[in-house]
C-alpha positions in Angstrom: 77.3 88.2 144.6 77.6 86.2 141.5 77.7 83.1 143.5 74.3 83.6 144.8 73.3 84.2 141.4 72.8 80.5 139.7 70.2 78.7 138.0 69.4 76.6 140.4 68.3 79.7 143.0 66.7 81.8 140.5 64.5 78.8 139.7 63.7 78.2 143.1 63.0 82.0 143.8 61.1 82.3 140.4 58.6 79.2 141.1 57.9 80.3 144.6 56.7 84.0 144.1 54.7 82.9 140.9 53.0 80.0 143.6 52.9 82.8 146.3 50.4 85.0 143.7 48.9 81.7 142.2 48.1 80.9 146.1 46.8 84.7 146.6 44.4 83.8 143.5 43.5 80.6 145.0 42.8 82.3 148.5 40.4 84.8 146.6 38.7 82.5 144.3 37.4 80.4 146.9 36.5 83.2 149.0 38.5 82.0 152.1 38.5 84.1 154.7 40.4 83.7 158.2 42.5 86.1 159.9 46.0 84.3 160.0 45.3 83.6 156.4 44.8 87.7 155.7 47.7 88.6 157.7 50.3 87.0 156.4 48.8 88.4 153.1 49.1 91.5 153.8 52.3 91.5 155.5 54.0 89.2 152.3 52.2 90.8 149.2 54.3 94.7 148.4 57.5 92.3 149.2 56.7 89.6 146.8 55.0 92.3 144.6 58.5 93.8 144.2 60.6 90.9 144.2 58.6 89.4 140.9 59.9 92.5 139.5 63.1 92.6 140.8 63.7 89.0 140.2 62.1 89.3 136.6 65.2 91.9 135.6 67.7 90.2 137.3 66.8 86.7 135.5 66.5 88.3 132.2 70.2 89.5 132.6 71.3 86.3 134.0 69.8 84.7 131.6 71.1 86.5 128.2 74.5 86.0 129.8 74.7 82.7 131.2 73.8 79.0 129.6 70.1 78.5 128.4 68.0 75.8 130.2 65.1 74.6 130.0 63.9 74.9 133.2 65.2 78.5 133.7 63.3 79.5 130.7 60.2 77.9 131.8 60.5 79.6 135.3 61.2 83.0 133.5 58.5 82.8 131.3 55.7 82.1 134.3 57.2 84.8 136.2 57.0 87.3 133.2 53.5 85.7 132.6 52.4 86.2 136.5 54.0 89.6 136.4 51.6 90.7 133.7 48.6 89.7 135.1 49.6 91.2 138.7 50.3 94.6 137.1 47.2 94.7 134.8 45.1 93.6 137.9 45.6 97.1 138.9 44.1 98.9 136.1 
């Protein structure tokens, strides 16, 4: 399991679900509004929802363990950021 586990992925995992939410806001802002566009929101947004909080536990671990790099901070950071702002849109 540690294998799949590198830098590299969780970088690559952490970018994409904060520009999967930063899409969602994009979608919203600019009021766009056709079906294929709201299905695949609504079938993708409780499993992204979860994996930014998933991924956000496993790549604070990771990273207090492993090497610090720039990039990896920088990808944790937006995710904790994007994580934030997703959970307090609820309240």
């Amino acid at each position: 399991m540690n294998n799949l586990i590198t830098n590299r992925n969780l970088i690559i995992i952490n970018f994409v679900i904060v520009a999967y939410f930063g899409l969602i806001w994009l979608i919203n802002f600019y009021n766009i509004d056709f079906v294929l566009v709201g299905v695949f929101r609504e079938l993708l947004t409780l499993p992204f929802l979860a994996a930014q909080i998933v991924f956000l536990i496993i790549g604070i671990m990771h990273f207090i363990k492993n090497k610090k790099n720039v990039l990896m901070i920088i990808s944790l950071l937006t995710l904790a950021i994007c994580t934030m702002v997703t959970i307090s849109s609820f309240f």
